[in-house]
C-alpha positions in Angstrom: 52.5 48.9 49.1 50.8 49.7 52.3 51.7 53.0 54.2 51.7 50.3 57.5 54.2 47.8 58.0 52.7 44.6 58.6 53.1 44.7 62.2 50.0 45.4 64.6 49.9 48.8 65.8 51.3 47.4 69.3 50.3 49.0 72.3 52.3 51.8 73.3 51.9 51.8 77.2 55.6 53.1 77.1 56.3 53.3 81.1 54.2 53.1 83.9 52.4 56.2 85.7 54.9 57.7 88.7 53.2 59.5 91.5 50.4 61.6 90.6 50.5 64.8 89.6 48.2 67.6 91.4 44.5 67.6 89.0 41.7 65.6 89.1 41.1 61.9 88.1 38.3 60.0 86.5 36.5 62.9 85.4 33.4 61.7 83.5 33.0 63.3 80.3 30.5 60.7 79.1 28.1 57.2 80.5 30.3 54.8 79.6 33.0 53.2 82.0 35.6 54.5 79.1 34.7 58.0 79.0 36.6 59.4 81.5 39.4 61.8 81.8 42.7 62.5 83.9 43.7 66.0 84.2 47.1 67.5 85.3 47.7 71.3 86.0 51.2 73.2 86.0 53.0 73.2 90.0 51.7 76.1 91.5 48.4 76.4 89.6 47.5 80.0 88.3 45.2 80.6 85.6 44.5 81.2 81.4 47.3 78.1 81.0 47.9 76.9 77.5 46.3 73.2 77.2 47.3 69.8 75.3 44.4 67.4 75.1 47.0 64.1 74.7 45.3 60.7 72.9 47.4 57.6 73.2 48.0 55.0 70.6 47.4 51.1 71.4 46.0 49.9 67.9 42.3 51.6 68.3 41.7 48.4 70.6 43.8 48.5 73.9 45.4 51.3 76.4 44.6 53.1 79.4 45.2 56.7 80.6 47.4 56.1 83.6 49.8 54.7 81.6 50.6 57.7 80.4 50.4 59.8 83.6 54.5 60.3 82.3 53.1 62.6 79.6 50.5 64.6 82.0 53.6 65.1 84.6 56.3 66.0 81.6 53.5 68.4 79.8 52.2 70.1 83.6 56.2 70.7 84.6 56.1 72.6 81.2 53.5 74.6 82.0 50.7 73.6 80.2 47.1 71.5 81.9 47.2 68.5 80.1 44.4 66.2 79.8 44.2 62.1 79.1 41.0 61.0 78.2 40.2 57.3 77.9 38.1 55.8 74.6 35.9 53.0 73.7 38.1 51.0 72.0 37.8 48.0 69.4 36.2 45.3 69.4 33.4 47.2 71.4 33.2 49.7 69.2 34.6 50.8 65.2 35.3 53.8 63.4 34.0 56.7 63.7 33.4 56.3 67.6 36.6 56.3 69.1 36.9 59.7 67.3 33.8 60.7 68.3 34.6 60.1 71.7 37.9 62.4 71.4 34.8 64.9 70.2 33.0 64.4 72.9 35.8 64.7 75.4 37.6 67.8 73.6 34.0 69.4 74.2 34.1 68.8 77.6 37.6 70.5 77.9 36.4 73.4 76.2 33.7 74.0 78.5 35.1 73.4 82.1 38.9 73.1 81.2 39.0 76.8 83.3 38.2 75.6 86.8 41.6 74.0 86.9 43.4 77.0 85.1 43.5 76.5 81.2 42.3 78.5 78.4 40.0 77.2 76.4 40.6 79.4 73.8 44.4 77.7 74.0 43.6 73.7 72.9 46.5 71.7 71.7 45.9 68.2 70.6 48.5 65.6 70.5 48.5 61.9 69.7 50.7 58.7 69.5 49.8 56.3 66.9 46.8 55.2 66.7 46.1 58.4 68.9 47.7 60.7 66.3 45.6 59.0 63.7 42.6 60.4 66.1 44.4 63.7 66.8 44.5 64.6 63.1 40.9 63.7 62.1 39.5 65.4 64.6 41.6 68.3 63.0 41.4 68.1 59.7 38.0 66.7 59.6 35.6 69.8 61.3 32.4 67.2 61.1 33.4 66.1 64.3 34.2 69.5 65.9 30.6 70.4 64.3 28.7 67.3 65.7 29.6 69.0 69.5 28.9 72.1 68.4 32.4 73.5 68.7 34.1 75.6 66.1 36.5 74.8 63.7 38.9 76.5 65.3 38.5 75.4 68.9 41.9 73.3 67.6 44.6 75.9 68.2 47.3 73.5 66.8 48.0 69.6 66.7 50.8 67.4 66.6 50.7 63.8 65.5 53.9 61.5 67.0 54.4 58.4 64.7 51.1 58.4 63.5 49.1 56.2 60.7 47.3 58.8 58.2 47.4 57.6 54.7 47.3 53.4 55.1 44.8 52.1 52.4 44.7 49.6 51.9 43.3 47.7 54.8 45.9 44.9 54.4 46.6 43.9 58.0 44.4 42.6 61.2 44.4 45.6 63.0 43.3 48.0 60.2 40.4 45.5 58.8 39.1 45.2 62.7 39.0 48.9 63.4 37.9 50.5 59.5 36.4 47.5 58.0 33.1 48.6 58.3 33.3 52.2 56.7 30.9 52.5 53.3 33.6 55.4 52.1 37.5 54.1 53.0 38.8 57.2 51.7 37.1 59.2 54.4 38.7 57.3 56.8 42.2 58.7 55.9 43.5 61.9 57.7 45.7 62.8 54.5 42.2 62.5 52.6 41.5 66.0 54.8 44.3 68.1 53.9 43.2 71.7 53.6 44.3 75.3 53.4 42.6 76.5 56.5 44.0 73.8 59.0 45.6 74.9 61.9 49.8 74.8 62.7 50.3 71.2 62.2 53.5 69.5 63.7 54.3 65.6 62.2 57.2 63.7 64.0 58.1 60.2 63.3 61.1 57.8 63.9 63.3 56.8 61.5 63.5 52.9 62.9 59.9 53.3 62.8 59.0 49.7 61.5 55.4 49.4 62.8 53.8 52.9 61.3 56.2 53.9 58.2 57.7 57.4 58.5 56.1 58.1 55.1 52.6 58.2 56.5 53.7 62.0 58.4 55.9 62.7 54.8 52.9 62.2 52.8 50.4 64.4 55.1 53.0 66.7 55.3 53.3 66.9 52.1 49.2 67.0 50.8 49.0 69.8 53.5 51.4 71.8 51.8 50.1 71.2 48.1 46.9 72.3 49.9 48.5 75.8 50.8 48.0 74.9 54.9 50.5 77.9 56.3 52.2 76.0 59.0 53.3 72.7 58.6 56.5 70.7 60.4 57.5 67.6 59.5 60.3 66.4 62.2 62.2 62.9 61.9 64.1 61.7 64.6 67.0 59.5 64.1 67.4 55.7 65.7 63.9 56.3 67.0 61.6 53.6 66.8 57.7 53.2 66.9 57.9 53.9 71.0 60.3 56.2 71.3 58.7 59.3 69.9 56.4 58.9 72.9 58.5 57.7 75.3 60.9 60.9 74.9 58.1 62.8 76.0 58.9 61.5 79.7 61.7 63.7 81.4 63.7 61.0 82.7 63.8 59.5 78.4 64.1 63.2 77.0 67.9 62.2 76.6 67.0 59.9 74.1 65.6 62.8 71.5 64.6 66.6 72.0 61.0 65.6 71.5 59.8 67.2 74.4 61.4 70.7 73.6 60.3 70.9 70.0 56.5 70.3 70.7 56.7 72.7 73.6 58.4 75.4 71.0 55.7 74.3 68.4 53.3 75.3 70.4 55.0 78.5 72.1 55.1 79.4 68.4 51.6 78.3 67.2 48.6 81.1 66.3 45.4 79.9 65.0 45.2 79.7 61.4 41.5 81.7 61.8 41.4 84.8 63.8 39.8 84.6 66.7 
């Protein structure tokens, strides 16, 4: 049985963008139109600030930063410089490029992330379906840390919301259109990259989750483990559905589940699996 449900990954634009946090805006990392990046700092500024480098879901083939300006403005009030890059997306482009792109942008942070207060030795990534799927290969997978010449520990933790990571075989539209054109399936599978030396790693799924199966974080969660990774939380939320991990990130939703508070903790809590 496929790890997906037969659903499309739908587009998770959860709610619109409210007023505009204090940052910067269509920062260029890249040429193309796509390869640009939002950027939202913590009220009041200040400097060395912990940083989440957030990739929305939307099936590999639709979604847009400023729909998610409600994660930037939830993440900055927390204290932390959040960035939102966009990606090429499908049919434009297949795998591996809209994780190279995350590679590419993630770079970028890295090296200017400190003109608007972060550390760059502080890099959290965090995803939302198909984004998660993206958060955790670039990862697990250090090729694409390596291709930007960053180092395999320029991740200082990651947390995947509701993410696809084990979902072979490529059964459904959405899938075949994104990964149909990789020579080695396997290596398209996050859970194919479980390893001892990967850095704290936080799952979290719903458990109405009909559109990416809660057994897709169980199972990475799990090969992590059997792998002998040292930090590894696997959260289910109950009566959450595909949206609603995401959507509980914006303060005005966080009633719905504590989502918000546990990644901020996670990350309060995080140290790099490789000293640095």
């Amino acid at each position: 049985m496929a790890a997906l449900s037969s659903m499309a990954l739908a587009g998770c634009a959860v709610l619109r963008p409210g007023a505009l946090n204090e940052g910067a805006r269509d920062i260029a990392y890249g040429r193309h139109p796509r390869q640009t990046m939002d950027i939202y700092v913590p009220p009041g500024g200040g400097t060395g600030r912990p940083v989440v480098f957030f990739i929305y879901g939307g099936s590999w083939a639709n979604g847009a930063k400023e729909s998610y300006a409600f994660v930037g403005d939830a993440l900055a009030a927390r204290g932390f410089v959040t960035v939102i890059a966009d990606y090429r997306l499908v049919p434009e482009v297949r795998f591996p490029v809209f994780i190279e792109d995350g590679a590419v942008a993630l770079r970028f942070v890295h090296d200017n992330v400190a003109r608007y207060g972060g550390d760059p030795r502080r890099i959290h990534v965090m995803g939302h379906s198909a984004g998660a799927y993206n958060a955790m290969m670039l990862t697990l997978d250090g090729s694409y840390l390596a291709r930007v010449g960053l180092p395999s520990n320029a991740i200082r933790s990651a947390v995947g919301l509701s993410g696809p990571y084990d979902f072979l075989p490529l059964d459904i539209d959405v899938t075949k259109a994104a990964f149909g054109n990789a020579r080695n399936l396997e290596r398209t599978q996050p859970i194919h990259f479980a390893r001892k030396d990967a850095p704290p790693i936080l799952l979290a799924t719903g458990t109405d989750d009909t559109t990416v199966l809660p057994r897709n974080s169980e199972r990475l969660a799990a090969a992590l483990r059997r792998a002998g990774a040292r930090s590894v939380t696997l959260k289910a939320y109950a009566g959450l559905g595909h949206a609603g991990t995401a959507a509980s990130l914006a303060r005005a939703m966080s009633w719905r589940a504590p989502v918000l508070d546990d990644v901020v903790k996670f990350w309060g809590e995080a140290r790099p699996a490789i000293r640095e």
